[in-house]
Every structure is written in structure tokens, then in C-alpha cells.
C-alpha positions as CSV (number, residue, x, y, z in Angstrom):
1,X,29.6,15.0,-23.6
2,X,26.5,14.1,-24.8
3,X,25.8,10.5,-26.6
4,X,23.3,10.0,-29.0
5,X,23.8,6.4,-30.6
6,X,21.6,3.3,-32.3
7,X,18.9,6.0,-33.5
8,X,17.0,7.2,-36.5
9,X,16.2,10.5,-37.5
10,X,14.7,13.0,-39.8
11,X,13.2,16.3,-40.6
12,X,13.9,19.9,-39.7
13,X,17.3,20.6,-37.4
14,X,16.3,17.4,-35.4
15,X,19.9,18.0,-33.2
16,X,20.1,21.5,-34.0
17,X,23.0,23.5,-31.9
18,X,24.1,20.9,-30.3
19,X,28.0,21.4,-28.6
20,X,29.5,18.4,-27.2
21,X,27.8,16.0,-29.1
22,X,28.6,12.3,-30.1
23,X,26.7,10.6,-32.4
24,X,27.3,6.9,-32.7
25,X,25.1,5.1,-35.4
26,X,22.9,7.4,-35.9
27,X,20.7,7.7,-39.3
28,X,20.1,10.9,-40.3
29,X,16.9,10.5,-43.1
30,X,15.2,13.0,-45.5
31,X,15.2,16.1,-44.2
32,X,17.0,19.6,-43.4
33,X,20.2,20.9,-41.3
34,X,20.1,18.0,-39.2
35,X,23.3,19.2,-37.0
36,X,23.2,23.0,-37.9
37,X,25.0,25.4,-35.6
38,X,26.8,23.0,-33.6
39,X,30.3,22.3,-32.4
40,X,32.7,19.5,-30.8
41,X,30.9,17.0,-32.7
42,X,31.8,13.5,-33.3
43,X,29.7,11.3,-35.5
44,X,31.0,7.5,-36.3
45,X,29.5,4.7,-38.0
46,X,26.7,7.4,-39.2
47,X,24.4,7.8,-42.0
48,X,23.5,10.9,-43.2
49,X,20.4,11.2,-46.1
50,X,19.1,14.5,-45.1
51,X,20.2,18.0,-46.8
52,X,22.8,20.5,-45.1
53,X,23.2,18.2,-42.0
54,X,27.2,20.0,-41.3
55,X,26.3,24.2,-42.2
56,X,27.8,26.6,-39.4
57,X,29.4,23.5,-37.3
58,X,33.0,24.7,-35.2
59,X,34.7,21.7,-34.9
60,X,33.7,17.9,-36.1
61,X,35.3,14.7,-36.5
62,X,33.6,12.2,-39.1
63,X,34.7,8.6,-38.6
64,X,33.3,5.5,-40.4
65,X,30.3,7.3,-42.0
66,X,28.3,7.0,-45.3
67,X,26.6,10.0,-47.3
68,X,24.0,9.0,-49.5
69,X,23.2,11.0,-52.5
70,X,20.5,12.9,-50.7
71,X,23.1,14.0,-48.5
72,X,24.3,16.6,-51.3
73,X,25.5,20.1,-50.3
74,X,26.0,18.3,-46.5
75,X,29.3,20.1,-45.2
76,X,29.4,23.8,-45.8
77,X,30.4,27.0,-44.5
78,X,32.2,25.9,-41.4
79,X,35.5,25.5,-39.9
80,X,37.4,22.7,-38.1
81,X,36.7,19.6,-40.1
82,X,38.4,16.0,-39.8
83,X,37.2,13.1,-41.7
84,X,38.3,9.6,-41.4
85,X,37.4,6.0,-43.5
86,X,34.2,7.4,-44.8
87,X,32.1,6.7,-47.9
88,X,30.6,10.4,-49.8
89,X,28.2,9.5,-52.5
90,X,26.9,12.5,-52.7
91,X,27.9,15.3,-54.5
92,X,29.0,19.5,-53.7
93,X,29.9,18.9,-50.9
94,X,32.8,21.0,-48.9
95,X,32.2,24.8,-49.6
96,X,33.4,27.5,-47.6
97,X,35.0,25.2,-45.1
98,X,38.6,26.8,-43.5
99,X,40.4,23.5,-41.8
100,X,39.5,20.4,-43.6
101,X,41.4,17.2,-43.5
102,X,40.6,14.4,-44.9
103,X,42.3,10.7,-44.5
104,X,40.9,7.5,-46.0
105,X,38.1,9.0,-48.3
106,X,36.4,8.4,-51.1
107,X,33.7,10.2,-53.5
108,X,32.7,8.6,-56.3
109,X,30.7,11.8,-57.4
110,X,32.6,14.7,-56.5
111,X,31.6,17.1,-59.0
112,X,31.8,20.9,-57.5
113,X,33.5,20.0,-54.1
114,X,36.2,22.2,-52.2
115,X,34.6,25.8,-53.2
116,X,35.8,28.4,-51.9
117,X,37.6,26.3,-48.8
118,X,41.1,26.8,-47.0
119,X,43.5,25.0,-45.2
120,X,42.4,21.7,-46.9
121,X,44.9,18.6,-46.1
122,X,44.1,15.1,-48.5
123,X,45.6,11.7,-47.4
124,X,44.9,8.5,-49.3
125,X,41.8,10.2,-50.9
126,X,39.9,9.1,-54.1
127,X,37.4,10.9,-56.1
128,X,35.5,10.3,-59.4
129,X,32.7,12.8,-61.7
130,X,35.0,15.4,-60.3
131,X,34.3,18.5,-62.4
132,X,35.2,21.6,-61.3
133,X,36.7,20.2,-57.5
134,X,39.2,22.7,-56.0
135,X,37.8,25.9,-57.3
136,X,39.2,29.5,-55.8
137,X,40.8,27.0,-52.8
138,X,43.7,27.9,-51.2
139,X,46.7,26.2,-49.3
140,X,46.3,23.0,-50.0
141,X,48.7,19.8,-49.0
142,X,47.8,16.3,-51.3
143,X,49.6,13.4,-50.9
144,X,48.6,9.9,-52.3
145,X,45.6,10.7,-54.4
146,X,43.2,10.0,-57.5
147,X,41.0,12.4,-59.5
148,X,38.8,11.6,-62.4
149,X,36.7,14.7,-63.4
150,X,37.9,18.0,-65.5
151,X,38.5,21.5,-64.6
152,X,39.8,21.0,-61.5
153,X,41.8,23.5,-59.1
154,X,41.0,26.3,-61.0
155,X,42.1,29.5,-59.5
156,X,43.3,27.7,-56.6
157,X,46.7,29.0,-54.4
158,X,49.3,27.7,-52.7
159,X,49.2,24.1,-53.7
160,X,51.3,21.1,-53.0
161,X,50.5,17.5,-54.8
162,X,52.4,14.6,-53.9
163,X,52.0,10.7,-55.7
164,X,48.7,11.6,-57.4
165,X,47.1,10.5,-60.7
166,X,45.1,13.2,-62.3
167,X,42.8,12.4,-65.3
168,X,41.5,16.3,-65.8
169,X,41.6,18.7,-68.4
170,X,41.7,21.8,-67.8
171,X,43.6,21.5,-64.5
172,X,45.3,24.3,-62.7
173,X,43.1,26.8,-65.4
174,X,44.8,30.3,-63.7
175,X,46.2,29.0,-61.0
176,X,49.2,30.4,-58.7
177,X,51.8,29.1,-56.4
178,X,51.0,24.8,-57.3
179,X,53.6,22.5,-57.3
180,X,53.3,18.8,-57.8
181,X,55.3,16.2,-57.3
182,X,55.9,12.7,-58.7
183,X,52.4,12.5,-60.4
184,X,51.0,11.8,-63.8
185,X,48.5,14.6,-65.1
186,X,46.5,13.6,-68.3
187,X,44.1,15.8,-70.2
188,X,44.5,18.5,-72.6
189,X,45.2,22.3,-71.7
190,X,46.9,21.8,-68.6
191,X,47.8,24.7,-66.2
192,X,46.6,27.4,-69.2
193,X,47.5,30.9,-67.3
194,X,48.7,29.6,-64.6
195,X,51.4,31.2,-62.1
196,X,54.7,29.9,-60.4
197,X,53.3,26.2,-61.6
198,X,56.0,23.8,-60.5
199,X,56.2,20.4,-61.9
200,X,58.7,17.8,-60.4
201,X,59.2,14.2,-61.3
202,X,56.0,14.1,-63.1
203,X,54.3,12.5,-66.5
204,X,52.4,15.2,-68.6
205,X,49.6,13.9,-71.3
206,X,47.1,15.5,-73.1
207,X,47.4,17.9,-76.2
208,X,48.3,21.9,-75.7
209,X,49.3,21.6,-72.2
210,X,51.6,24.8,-70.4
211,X,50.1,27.1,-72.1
212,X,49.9,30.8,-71.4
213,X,51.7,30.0,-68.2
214,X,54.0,32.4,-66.0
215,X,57.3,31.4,-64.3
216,X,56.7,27.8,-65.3
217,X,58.8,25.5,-64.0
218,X,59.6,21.6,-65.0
219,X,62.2,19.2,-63.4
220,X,62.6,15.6,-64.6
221,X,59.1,15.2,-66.3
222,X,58.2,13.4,-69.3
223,X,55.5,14.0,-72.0
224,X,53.4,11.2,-73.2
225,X,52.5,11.1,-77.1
226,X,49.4,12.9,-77.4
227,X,51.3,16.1,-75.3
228,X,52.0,18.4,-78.5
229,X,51.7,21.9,-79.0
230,X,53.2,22.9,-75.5
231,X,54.2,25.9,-73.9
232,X,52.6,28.2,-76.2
233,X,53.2,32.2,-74.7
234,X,54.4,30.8,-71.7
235,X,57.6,32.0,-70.1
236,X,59.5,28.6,-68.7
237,X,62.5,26.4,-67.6
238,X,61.9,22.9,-68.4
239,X,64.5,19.9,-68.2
240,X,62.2,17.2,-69.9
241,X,63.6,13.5,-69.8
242,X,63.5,11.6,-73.0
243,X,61.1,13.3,-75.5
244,X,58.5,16.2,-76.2
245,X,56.3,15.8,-79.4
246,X,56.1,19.3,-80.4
247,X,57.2,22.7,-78.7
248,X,55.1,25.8,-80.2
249,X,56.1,30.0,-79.6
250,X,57.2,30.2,-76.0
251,X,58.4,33.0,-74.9
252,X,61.2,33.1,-72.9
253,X,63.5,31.1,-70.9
254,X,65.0,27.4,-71.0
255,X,63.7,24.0,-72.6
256,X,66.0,21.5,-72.4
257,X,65.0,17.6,-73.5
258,X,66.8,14.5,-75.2
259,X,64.7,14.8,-78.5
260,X,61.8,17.3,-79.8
261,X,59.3,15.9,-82.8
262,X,58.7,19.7,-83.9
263,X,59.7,23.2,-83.1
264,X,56.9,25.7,-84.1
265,X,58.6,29.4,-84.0
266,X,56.1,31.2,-86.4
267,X,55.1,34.9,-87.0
268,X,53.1,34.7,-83.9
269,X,55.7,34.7,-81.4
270,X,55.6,37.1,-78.7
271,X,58.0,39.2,-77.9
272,X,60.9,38.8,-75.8
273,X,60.4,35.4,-78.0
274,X,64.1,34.4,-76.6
275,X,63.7,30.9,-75.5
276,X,66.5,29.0,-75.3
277,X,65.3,25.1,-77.4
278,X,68.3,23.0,-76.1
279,X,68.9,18.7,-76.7
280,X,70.7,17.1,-74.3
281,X,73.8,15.9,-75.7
């Protein structure tokens, strides 16, 4: 393998197909597709400044490294990505990428990240300014995570959250096959038009949420007080623990909960418009 280490660089494609390559404190400055084309690449302890440094790379493991906000748009359209303890300032970053997994990261400015990517595995990962993250990305697997930023995981498939805190309206906007586990979601119009959206164990804030929503599904959640107006047109089971503060035209299925503040069943209702509105006893 190839060591490159203790080194500055910048520019065009300054280690441009390089296979077998590990790059150990390296500092990547202004510049263009520093690592373009490669494969089996290891970088640790890096810094990356430069544009488009990770486009078209098969296979590379990111330890220990920090992406400056020039850095932007640095890991797309590749496959095979690991990255470990590592600091991305920058922002767009992770589109078109099949086999990401990321452990021990944060980005602070994470606004249009995970386009259009597959296969993406999160552990212990923070990110903040994260509008629009997770759009039209599929099979995804969470688990201990923080979002700050709206419209996230729209249109994304085949989704599994675990121990997450999401401040996001907006999220899971048409999505299909989520579930998320023991997790608190705040913002307004939560999972509008989603499908198969399974909530389990988790705390729902935010005004209109599970809306418009197909085969929606709720287990031991709770509603905070700002939660009104839910479940509008959506078709739903949902065993809610201690209270809802409004329920508006669903319609059809199962809402069970120990108290409801209103029950809006107007003129609009749509038709089966056979929802079952039950208090535990």
C-alpha cells in the first residue's frame, strides 16, 4: 500500500486515481478532486479544504479527519464509505453514495446531505442546519442520534430510527416503510403522506402532525401540548399513552388514548370516515 503522511497539498486531482492508498495527516488545501477515481483508501488525522476531494472513490475508510467548509460537496457519487470520529463542517455532503456508515460523527452544517444515497448506517451521529438531509434515501438503520434542521427524510424508504431526537418539521414528508423507535420528533406536519410510518415508544410535538398518512401505525407514544389537529385523512391504529390535544377527520381505523382535548368530525370527512375514537378505561 502506498503511504502518503505529514504533507500538504492542493490544486487539481493532486492524488488522482490512486488504489491502495493511505494518507496519514495529510492537508488537502484549495483546490479540485483531490482523490478522484480512486479506491482502498484510508485517510486518518486528515484535513480536507479542497472541493470534491471523495467523487468516484470504491472503497474508503475516514478516521480522525476534519472538513472545513470549503470542503463542501466532498463525498459524492461513490460506493463503499466508512467514517469514523471525524469533524464535517462543511455542508452537501454524501450524494449518490450506496454503502455509507458512519460512527462517531458530527456536522454542524448539514443542510442537503444523504441525496439520493443507499445502504446508509448512523451510529452516535450528530447533525445541526440540517434542511432537507435524507432526501429520496433508502434503507437506512439509525441508532443513537440528533437532528436539528427541517424537511428531513423526505421520500426516503425503508427506514429504521432508534434513541434519536429530531427537531424537524416536515419530517418523513411522503415517505414509505419508516419506523422509529423510542425517539422524540418535534415540529409541525410530521410524516404528511407518508406510508407504513411506524412509531413505537416515541414523543410527538409539533401542531398537525400524521396527516394524510397511509397504514399509520402508533404504539405507546405520547403527544406533547402543541401536537393538535392530528391524523387528518389519514388511515391509522394508534394506542397513545396519557393525552392527545385534538384529533381532526381521520379516516379509518383505531385511536385509542387515556384522554382527547377535542374530536373534530366535520362535513369534511372522507369517506370510509369509520374510525374507531376510543378512551382507555
Amino acid at each position: 500500500m502506498e503511504i502518503v503522511k505529514d504533507i500538504y497539498l492542493e490544486g487539481e486531482r493532486p492524488l488522482y486515481a490512486r488504489h491502495g492508498l493511505r494518507m496519514e495527516r495529510v492537508t488537502i488545501g484549495p483546490g479540485e478532486s483531490a482523490v478522484k477515481e480512486g479506491g482502498d483508501i484510508e485517510a486518518v488525522e486528515c484535513e480536507f479544504r479542497g472541493k470534491y476531494p471523495f467523487w468516484e472513490c470504491d472503497g474508503f475508510t475516514v478516521r480522525n479527519c476534519l472538513f472545513r467548509d470549503g470542503a463542501r460537496a466532498a463525498l459524492w457519487y461513490s460506493r463503499g464509505c466508512k467514517m469514523y470520529d471525524s469533524l464535517v463542517e462543511a455542508p452537501k455532503m454524501f450524494r449518490r453514495i450506496s454503502e455509507v456508515y458512519l460512527e462517531n460523527v458530527k456536522l454542524p452544517n448539514a443542510q442537503e446531505t444523504f441525496w439520493d444515497c443507499d445502504h446508509v448506517v448512523l451510529r452516535n451521529v450528530e447533525t445541526a442546519k440540517a434542511d432537507y438531509i435524507f432526501m429520496h434515501t433508502t434503507d437506512i438503520d439509525i441508532d443513537n442520534y440528533r437532528q436539528q434542521g427541517n424537511y428531513s427524510f423526505q421520500y426516503a424508504k425503508n427506514v429504521v430510527i432508534r434513541n434519536a431526537v429530531l427537531e424537524t418539521k416536515d419530517a418523513f414528508w411522503e415517505s414509505e416503510n419508516v419506523t422509529v423507535y423510542n425517539s422524540r420528533i418535534n415540529g409541525e406536519f410530521l410524516g404528511w403522506y407518508a406510508k407504513n410510518l411506524r412509531l413505537v415508544n416515541c414523543e410527538i410535538g409539533g401542531s398537525q402532525p400524521l396527516c394524510y398518512c397511509e397504514n399509520l401505525v402508533l404504539e405507546n407514544c405520547r403527544f406533547l401540548p402543541d401536537a393538535d389537529l392530528a391524523f387528518e385523512y389519514s388511515t391509522v391504529q394508534a394506542d397513545v399513552i396519557g393525552h392527545i390535544p385534538s384529533v381532526k377527520n381521520p379516516t379509518s381505523g383505531r385511536i385509542k388514548a387515556d384522554s382527547i382535548g377535542e374530536i373534530i368530525l366535520d362535513s369534511n370527512r372522507k369517506a370510509p370516515a369509520d374510525c374507531e375514537i376510543l378512551l382507555r378505561a
